[in-house]
Structure formats: structure tokens, C-alpha cells
VEXDREN-2710 file (C-alpha; in Angstrom, 1 decimal):
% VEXDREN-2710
k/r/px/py/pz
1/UNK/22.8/22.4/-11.8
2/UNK/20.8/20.2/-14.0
3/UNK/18.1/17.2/-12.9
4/UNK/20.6/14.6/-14.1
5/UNK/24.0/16.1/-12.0
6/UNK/21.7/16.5/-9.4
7/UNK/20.4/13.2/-9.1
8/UNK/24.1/11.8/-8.7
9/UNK/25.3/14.4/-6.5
10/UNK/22.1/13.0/-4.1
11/UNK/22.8/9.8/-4.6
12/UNK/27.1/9.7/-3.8
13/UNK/26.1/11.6/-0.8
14/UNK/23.6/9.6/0.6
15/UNK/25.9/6.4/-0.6
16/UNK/29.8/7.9/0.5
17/UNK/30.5/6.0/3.4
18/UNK/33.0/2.6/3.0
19/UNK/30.3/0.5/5.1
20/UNK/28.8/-2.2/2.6
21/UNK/25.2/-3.4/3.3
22/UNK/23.0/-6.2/1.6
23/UNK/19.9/-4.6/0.2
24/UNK/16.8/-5.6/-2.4
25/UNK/17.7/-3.8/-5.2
26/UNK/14.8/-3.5/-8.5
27/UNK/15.9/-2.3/-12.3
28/UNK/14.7/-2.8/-15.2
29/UNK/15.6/-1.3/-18.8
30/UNK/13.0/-1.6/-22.1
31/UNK/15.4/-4.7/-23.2
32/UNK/14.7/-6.5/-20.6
33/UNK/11.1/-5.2/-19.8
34/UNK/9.9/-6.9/-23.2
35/UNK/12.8/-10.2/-22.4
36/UNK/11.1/-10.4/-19.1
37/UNK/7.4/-10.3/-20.7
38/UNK/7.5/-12.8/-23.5
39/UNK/10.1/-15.4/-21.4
40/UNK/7.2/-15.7/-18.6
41/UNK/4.7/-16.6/-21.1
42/UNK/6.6/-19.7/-21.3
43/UNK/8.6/-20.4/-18.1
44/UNK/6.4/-18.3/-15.7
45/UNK/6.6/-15.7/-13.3
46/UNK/10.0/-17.1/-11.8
47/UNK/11.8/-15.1/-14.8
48/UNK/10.7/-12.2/-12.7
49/UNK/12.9/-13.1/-9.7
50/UNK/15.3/-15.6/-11.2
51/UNK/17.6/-15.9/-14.1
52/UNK/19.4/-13.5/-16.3
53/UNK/16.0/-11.0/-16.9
54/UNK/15.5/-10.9/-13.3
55/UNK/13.7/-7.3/-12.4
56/UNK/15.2/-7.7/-8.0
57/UNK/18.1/-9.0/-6.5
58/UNK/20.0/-8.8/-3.3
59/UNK/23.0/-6.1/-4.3
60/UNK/25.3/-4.5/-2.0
61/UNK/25.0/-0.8/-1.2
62/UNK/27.2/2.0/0.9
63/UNK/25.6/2.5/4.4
64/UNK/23.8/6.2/4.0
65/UNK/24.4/9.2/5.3
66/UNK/22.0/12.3/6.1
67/UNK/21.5/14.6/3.0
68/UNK/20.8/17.8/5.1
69/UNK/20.0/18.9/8.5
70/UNK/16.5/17.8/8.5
71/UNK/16.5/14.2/8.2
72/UNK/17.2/11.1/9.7
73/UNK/19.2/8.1/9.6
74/UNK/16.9/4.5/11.4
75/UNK/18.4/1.4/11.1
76/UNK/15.9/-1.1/10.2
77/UNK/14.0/-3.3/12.3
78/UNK/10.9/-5.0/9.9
79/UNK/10.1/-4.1/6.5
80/UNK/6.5/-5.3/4.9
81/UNK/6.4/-6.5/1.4
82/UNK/3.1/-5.2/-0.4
83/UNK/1.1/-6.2/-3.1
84/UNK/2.5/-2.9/-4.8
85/UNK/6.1/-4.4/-4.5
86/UNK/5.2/-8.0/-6.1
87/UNK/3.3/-5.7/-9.0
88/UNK/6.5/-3.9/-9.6
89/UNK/8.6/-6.7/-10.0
90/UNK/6.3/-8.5/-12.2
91/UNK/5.8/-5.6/-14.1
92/UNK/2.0/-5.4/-14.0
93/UNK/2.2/-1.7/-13.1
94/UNK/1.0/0.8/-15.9
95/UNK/3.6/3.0/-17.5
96/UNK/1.6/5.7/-16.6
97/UNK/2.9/6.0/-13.1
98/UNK/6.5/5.9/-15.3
99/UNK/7.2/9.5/-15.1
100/UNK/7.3/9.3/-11.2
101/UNK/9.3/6.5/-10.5
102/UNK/13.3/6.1/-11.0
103/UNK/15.8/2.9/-11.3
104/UNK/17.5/1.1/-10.1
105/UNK/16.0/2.0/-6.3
106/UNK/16.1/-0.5/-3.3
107/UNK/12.8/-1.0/-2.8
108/UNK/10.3/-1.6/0.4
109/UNK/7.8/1.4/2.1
110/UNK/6.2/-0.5/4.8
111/UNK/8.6/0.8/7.8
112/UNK/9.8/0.5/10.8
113/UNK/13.0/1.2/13.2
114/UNK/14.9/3.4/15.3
115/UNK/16.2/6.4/15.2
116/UNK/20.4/6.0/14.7
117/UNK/21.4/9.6/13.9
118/UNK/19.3/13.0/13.9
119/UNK/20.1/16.2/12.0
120/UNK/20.5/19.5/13.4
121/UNK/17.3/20.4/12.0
122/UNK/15.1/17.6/13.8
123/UNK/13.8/18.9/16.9
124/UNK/10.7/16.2/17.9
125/UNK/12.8/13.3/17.7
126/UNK/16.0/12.1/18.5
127/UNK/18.5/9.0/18.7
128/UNK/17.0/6.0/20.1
129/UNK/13.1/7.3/19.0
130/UNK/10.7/3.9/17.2
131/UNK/9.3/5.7/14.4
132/UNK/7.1/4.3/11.9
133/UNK/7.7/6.2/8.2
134/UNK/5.7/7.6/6.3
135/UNK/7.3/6.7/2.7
136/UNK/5.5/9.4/0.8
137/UNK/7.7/12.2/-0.6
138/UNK/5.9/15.3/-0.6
139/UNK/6.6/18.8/-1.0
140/UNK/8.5/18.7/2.5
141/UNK/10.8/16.1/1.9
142/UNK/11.5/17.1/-1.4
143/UNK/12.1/21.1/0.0
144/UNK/9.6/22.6/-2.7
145/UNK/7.9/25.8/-1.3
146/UNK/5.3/26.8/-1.4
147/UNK/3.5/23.5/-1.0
148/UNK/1.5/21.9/-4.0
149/UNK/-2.2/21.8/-3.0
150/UNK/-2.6/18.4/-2.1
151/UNK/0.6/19.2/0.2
152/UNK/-1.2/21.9/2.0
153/UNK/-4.3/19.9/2.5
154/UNK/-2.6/17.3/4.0
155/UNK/-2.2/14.7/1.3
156/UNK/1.7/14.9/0.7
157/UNK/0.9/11.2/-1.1
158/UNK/-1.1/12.7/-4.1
159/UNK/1.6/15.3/-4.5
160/UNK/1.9/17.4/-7.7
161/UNK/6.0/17.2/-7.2
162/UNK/7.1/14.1/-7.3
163/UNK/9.4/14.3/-10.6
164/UNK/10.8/17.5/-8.7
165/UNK/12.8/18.9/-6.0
166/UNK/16.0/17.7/-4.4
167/UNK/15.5/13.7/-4.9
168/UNK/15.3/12.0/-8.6
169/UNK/11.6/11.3/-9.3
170/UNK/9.5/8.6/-6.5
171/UNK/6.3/9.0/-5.0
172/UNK/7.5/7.0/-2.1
173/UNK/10.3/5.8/-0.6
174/UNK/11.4/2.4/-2.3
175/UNK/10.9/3.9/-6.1
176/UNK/13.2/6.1/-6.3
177/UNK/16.8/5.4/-6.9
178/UNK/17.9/8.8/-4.6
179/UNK/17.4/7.6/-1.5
180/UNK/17.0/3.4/-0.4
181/UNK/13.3/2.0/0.8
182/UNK/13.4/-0.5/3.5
183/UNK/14.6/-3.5/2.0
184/UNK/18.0/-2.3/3.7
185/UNK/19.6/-2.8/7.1
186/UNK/20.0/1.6/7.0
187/UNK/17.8/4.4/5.6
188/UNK/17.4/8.0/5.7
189/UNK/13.9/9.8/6.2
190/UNK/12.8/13.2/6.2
191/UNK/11.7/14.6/9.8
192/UNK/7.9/15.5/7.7
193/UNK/7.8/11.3/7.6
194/UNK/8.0/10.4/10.9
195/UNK/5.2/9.1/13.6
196/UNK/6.3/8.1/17.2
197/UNK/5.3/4.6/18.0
198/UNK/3.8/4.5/20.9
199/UNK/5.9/3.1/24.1
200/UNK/5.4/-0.5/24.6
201/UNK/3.8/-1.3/21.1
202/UNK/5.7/-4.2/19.4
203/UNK/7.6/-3.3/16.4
204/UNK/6.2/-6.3/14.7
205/UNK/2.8/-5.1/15.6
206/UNK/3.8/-1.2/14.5
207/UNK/5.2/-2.4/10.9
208/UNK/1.4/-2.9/9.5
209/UNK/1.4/0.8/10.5
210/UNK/1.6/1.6/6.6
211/UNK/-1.1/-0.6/5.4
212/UNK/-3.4/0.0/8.0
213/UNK/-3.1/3.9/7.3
214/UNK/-4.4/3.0/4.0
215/UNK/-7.7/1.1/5.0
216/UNK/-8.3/3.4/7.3
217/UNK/-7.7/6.5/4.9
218/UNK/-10.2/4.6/2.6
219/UNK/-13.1/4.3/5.3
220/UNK/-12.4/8.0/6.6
221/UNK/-12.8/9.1/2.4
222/UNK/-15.8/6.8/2.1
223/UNK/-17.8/6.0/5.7
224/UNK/-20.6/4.1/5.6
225/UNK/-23.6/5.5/7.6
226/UNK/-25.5/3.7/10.2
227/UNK/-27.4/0.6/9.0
228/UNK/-25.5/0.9/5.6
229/UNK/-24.9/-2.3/4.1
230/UNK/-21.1/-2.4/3.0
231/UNK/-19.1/-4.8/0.6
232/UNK/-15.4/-5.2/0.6
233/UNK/-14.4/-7.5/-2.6
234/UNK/-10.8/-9.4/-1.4
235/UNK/-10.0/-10.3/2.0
236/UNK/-6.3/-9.7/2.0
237/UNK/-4.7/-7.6/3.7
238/UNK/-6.1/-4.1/3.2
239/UNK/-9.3/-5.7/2.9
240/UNK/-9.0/-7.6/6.2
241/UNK/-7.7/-4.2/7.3
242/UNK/-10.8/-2.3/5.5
243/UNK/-13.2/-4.3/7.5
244/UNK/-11.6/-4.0/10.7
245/UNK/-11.8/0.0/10.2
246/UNK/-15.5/-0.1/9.3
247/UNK/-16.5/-2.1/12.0
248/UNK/-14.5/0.0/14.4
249/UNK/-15.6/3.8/12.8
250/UNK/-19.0/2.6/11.8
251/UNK/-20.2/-0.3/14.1
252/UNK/-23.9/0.2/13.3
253/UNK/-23.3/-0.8/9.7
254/UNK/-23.7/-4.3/8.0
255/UNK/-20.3/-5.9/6.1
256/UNK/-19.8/-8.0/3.6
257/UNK/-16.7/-9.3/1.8
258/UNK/-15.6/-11.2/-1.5
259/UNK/-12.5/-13.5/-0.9
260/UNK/-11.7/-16.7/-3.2
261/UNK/-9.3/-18.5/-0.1
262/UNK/-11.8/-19.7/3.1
263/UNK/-8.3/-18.9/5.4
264/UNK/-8.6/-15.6/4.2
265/UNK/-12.1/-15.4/4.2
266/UNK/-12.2/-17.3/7.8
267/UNK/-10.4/-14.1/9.1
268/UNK/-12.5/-12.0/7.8
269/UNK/-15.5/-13.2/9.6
270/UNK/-13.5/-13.3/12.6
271/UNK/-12.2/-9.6/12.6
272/UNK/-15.4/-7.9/12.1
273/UNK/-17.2/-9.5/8.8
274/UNK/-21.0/-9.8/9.1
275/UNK/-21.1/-12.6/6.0
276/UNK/-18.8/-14.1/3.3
277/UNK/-20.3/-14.2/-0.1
278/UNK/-18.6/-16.7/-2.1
279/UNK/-17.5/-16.6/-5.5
280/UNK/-20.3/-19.0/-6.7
281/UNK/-23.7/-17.0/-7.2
282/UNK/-22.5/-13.5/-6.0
283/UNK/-25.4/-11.8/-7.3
284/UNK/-28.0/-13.9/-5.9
285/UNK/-26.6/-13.1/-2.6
286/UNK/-25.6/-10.1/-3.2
287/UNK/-29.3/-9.2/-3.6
288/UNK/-30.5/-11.1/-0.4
289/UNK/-27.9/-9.4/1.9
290/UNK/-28.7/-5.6/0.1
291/UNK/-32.8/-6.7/-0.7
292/UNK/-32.2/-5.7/-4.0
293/UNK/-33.5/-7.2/-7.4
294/UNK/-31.3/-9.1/-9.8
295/UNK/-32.0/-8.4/-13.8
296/UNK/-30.4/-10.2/-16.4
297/UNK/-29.5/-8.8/-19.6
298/UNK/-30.2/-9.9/-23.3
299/UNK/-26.4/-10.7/-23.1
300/UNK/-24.0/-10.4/-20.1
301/UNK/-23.5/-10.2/-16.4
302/UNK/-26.8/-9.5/-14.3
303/UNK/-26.9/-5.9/-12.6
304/UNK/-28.6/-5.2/-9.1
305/UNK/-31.2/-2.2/-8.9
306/UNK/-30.6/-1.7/-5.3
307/UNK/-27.5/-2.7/-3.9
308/UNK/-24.6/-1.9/-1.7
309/UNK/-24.5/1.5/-0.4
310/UNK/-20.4/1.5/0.0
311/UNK/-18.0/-1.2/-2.1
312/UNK/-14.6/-1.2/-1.2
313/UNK/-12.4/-2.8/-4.3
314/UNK/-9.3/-4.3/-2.9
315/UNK/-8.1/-5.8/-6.2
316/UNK/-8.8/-3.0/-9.0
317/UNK/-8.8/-5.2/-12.2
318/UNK/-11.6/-5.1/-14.9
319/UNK/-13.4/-8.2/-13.7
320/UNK/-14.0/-6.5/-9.9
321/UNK/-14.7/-3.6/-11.2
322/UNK/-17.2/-4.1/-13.4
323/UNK/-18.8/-6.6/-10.6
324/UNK/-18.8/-3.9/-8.1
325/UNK/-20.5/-1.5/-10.0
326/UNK/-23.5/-3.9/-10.8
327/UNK/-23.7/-5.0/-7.3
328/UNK/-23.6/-1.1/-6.3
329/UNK/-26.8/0.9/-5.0
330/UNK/-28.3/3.9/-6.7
331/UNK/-26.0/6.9/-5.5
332/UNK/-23.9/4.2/-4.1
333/UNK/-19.5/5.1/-3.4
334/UNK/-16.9/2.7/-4.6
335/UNK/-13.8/3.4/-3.8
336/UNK/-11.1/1.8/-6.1
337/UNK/-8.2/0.4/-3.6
338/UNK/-6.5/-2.3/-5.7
339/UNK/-4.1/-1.1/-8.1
340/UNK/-4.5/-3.0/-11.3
341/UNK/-2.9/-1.9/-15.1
342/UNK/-5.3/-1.1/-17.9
343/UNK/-9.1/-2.0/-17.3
344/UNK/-12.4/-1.9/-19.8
345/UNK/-15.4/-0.7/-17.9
346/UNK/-19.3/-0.9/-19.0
347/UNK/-20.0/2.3/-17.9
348/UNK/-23.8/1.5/-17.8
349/UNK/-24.6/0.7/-14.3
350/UNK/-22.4/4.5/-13.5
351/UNK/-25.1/6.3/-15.4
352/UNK/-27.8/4.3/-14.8
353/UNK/-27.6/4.2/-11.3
354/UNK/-25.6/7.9/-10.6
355/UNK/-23.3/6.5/-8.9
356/UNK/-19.7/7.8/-7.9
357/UNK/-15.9/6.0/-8.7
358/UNK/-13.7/7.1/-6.0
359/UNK/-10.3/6.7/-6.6
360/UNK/-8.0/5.3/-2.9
361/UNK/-4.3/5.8/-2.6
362/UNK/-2.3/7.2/0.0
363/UNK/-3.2/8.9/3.5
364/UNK/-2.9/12.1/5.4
365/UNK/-4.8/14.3/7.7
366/UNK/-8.3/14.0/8.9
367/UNK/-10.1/15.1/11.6
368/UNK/-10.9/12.4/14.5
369/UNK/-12.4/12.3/17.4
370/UNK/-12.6/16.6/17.2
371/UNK/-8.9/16.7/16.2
372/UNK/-7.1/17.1/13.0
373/UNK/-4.3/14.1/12.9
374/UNK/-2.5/12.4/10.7
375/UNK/-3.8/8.9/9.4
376/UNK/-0.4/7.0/10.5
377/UNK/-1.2/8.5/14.3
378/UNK/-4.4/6.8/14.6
379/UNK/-3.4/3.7/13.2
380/UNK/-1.1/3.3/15.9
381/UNK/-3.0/4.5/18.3
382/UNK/-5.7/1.8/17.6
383/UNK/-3.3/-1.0/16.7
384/UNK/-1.9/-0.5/20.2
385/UNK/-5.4/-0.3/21.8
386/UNK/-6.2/-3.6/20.0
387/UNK/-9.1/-1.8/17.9
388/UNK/-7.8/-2.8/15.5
389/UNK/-5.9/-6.4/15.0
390/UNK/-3.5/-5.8/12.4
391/UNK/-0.2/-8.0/14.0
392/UNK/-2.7/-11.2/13.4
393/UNK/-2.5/-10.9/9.7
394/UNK/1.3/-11.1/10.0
395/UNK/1.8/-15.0/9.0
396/UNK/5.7/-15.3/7.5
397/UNK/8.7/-13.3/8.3
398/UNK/11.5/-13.8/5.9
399/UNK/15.7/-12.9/6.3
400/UNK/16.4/-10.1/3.3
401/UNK/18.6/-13.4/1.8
402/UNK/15.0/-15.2/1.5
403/UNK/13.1/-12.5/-0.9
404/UNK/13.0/-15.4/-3.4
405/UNK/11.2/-17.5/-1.3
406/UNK/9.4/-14.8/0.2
407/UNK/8.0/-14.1/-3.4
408/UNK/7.2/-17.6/-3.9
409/UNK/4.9/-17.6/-0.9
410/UNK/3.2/-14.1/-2.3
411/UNK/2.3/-15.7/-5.5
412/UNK/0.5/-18.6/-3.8
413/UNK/-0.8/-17.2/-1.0
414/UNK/-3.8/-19.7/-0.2
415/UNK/-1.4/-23.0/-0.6
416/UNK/0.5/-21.2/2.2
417/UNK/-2.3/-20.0/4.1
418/UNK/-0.3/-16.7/4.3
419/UNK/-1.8/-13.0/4.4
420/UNK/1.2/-10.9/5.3
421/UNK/4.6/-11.3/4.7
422/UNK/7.7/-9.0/6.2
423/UNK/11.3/-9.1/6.0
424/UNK/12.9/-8.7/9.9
425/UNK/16.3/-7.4/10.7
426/UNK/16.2/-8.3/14.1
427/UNK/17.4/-11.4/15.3
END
């Protein structure tokens, strides 16, 4: 059988039942790609979400069904919407990531629910289980053996196979059109993505389970030593979250953050932040907090010799970028985070000052506290201990009905003092 036949046979089995469900659906073709670009150079990103070159809308889909013995059906309980989801339906992302994504899908990866229906195959959970997901589609889920290298070393999110297997091409749940994300009232998972929420933990507390996985993956790839100084540039929600992990794997060190909104930045402070450097005279600060000197150039930005020993960059475009790396130490880490399109880097302050660009995406196994456990484990573990306060940044919840506004409120985040946004399915 061919990729193509494939794909629909996955896709009318997962979709055969008569039951209709309401679900966040995003597609785009090149037409409309390039309609969509041009027509919000004039009316704005609202094209994006409204009008005849809209890239998401609410469509209905058939409730699913399990694919094989080995996975899951959870009905829905919150959803989170993520940076990544705005960026895909304003089409920021680069078409590099192209090859591993496939439309129309029904987006959302930020998970949580229960356990409705358990395959044959599944023998750690069953019916009436709170998982959290983790929407990555490795090896396992895709039934590839042997495992791809970054499979067998625990990192089923930097997967060689995405574009392969038994599922249409997605690294994640919510970008591929062979299975629906979370943006739905039903989904099916793979037994490899699910974590046990811990008994008594609030599923409203549990969804931030995703992004929390990812600051702490970060921190665990990049710790900073004991009287380190650190800088996270963007106090949103993984950088909220990014702090929080430092402060709780690293207490001894010294943080710092970059963040435009003083809500934002307010939290920051309050969640573990030593200082907030504000976007006025960064680099004069920048070089009291690190003791570091500040050298301007003939022409250009001033760099730092001395510096931050760890930068955490939670927005990934070519202005934060290049600022990071002049505020970075000699032998310094920055670890990339944000997910931005193109970027033009002066490479000077890499050479000059040996330092090392890390890049951040995804989660997986690490070893903790003498164990080796997965990522999502420990972030429940210390969401539900309170170690760390992710539930606080949850500020709006939305009905599915309400993505538009919920969009709204994710472009302007500061006029409406919001951090995270999640769509609920509860009543």
C-alpha cells in the first residue's frame, strides 16, 4: 500500500463512527498561504482567523475510534493553546518544518483527560485513568522498529521518523491530519504517550503539564551551576516556567529576566526572579548584574566581555538572538527556546567569545534525583508538590466556540494582562 492510500485508510478509521463533534480544524493551501500574507499587510492579522483566507475554524468531525490494540481513546477535559499554535495559524512558521507536518489536522498538543476506552494492548492504564499526553509521535507511536536514535535515547520528540510509519507525516499530535490534537471533545493516543496524573492534582493544574516539560527539559539540557548568573529573555509562559525550574534545580544561582509587560514581568519576580532588566539600557545592567564590561563598537549594538553564564531565549527571533549572544559570557550556553522563522546572526560574539548555541525543543528522559524518568513525570510531580506554580499562570479559559476571541486575547496579551490561555470541556 502506498503513503497516500495509507494515510486515508488511517484517517476513515480513526473518523468511521456516525457521532459528530465540534473541533478546531487548521488548512492551508499555497493559494491561500500567499492570499493570507499580502491581505494582512493591509487588514491585519484578523485575515488569519476571519474571512474567506482564514487558516482555523471550528468544523465538525466523526468521534474517533482506536487504530490498533495499543492505544487509547480520552475524552477531553482542557486543552492549552501555545505560542506554537498562534505561529501556525499566522503562518510565521518556516517551511522548513513543511515536510513533517500534514493538513488539514485539528490542531492543540497541550493535554489533558480521561481515559474512555483502552485497547487490548494497554496494560498500565485503563478506563477512567487522568493522563496527561505526551503529543510527540515517535518511533512507538508510529510502530517503526528498530527505534531511530533519538527514540532509543529517550527523545521520541527529535525523531528521525516523523514523515514515516503508520500516521501521515506530524511531529506531534495537532499537525497531522491522521489522527485529531486536542482542540476536540475525543482523541486517540498511543499507550508510549501517556503519564498518570497524580491522584488529587487538578486537571486545570495538570494541563500546563506540556509546557512545563519543556522549561524543565531546557534547564535539565542547560543547568546553571551554583552562583552562576542566569538570564531568561521573555517572561511568558515558558519563561515564567524556565525560571521557576532554575530556581527550583539550581537555588544557589542568580536570575534574571527580559520581559516588555510589568504583569508579566511582576510574576516573574514573584515566582523565583532575582531582578527584571527592562528593555531600556539592557546592557548597562546587564553588565552590573554579571560585572562585566560594556564595549561599543565603531558601528552597532555594544557587546559584554563577561557576561551571563546561561541565557535562556524564550522568543527565538533575530533581535534576541543577537542580544543574547552579546550579553553572553566567554564559554557561556544559550539555549534557543523560542521558535522564530528565518533569523540573520553576527556571528562575532560566537567566535569571539567560544561560546555554544544550543538548540531547545521537546522532552524526554533524564536522570533525577538517581532515577532515569521521563520529563512529563517530574513535572507533575512538582506541579503537584507546589515546586513549581504553573496553574497561576493560567489567566483565561475559553469554550472551543470562543477560539476567535481566544486568539484576540493571544495577540495582545499585555492589554489583557493574560499569560496562559486554555480551551476547557468541562462545564
Amino acid at each position: 500500500m502506498n503513503f497516500s492510500s495509507y494515510s486515508e485508510t488511517i484517517i476513515t478509521s480513526h473518523h468511521k463512527r456516525g457521532v459528530k463533534l465540534k473541533a478546531l480544524q487548521f488548512h492551508v493551501t499555497v493559494p491561500q498561504f500567499i492570499a493570507a500574507k499580502s491581505l494582512s499587510a493591509v487588514f491585519g492579522n484578523r485575515v488569519f482567523y476571519k474571512g474567506p483566507v482564514r487558516t482555523v475554524q471550528v468544523v465538525d468531525i466523526s468521534e474517533p475510534v482506536l487504530p490498533s490494540r495499543d492505544w487509547v481513546k480520552i475524552k477531553t477535559a482542557f486543552c492549552g493553546f501555545c505560542g506554537s499554535d498562534l505561529n501556525l495559524i499566522l503562518l510565521h512558521d518556516s517551511p522548513t518544518a513543511s515536510p513533517f507536518t500534514s493538513f488539514p489536522c485539528i490542531t492543540g498538543h497541550e493535554i489533558v483527560g480521561e481515559i474512555v476506552e483502552a485497547g487490548s494492548g494497554v496494560q498500565e492504564f485503563l478506563s477512567g485513568d487522568q493522563v496527561a499526553i505526551n503529543p510527540m509521535l515517535g518511533c512507538a507511536a508510529r510502530e517503526i522498529s528498530p527505534l531511530c536514535a533519538s527514540c532509543r535515547n529517550g527523545r521520541a520528540g527529535n525523531c528521525e521518523n516523523t514523515a514515516r510509519g503508520n500516521l501521515p507525516p506530524g511531529m506531534f499530535i495537532g499537525i497531522t491530519r491522521g489522527m485529531n490534537g486536542g482542540f476536540a471533545p475525543y482523541l486517540v493516543a498511543h499507550k508510549s504517550q501517556l503519564h498518570k496524573i497524580p491522584k488529587g492534582m487538578d486537571l486545570k493544574t495538570a494541563v500546563m503539564t506540556e509546557p512545563a516539560s519543556v522549561a524543565l527539559q531546557a534547564v535539565f539540557d542547560n543547568l546553571p551551576l551554583k552562583d552562576e548568573k542566569a538570564l531568561v529573555i521573555g517572561g511568558g509562559v515558558i519563561g515564567n516556567l524556565i525560571i521557576q525550574s532554575i530556581r527550583y534545580l539550581s537555588p544557589d544561582c542568580h536570575i534574571s529576566m527580559i520581559e516588555p509587560s510589568p504583569f508579566a514581568a511582576e510574576l516573574g519576580l514573584r515566582l523565583g526572579a532575582d531582578e527584571w532588566i527592562k528593555s531600556r539600557n539592557v546592557y548597562q545592567a546587564a553588565a552590573r548584574i554579571s560585572k562585566a564590561t560594556v564595549y561599543k563598537p565603531m558601528i552597532g549594538k555594544e557587546i559584554l566581555m563577561g557576561g551571563f553564564h546561561r541565557i535562556y531565549d524564550t522568543v527565538g527571533n533575530s533581535a534576541t538572538l543577537n542580544l543574547g549572544m552579546r550579553l553572553l559570557s566567554a564559554m557561556g550556553v544559550l539555549s534557543v527556546v523560542g521558535i522564530a522563522g528565518d533569523v540573520k546572526l553576527d556571528l562575532t560574539p560566537l567566535w569571539l567569545k567560544l561560546q555554544t548555541v544550543k538548540g531547545v525543543y521537546a522532552y524526554g528522559r533524564v536522570s533525577y534525583q538517581g532515577e532515569d524518568q521521563h520529563v512529563f513525570d517530574i513535572a507533575l510531580q512538582l506541579m503537584h508538590q507546589k515546586k513549581i506554580q504553573a496553574d497561576t499562570l493560567v489567566t483565561h479559559k475559553f469554550r472551543l466556540e470562543e477560539y476567535e476571541q481566544m486568539i484576540q486575547v493571544n495577540l495582545n496579551k499585555r492589554k489583557h494582562r493574560a499569560i496562559k490561555t486554555v480551551v476547557s470541556f468541562t462545564q
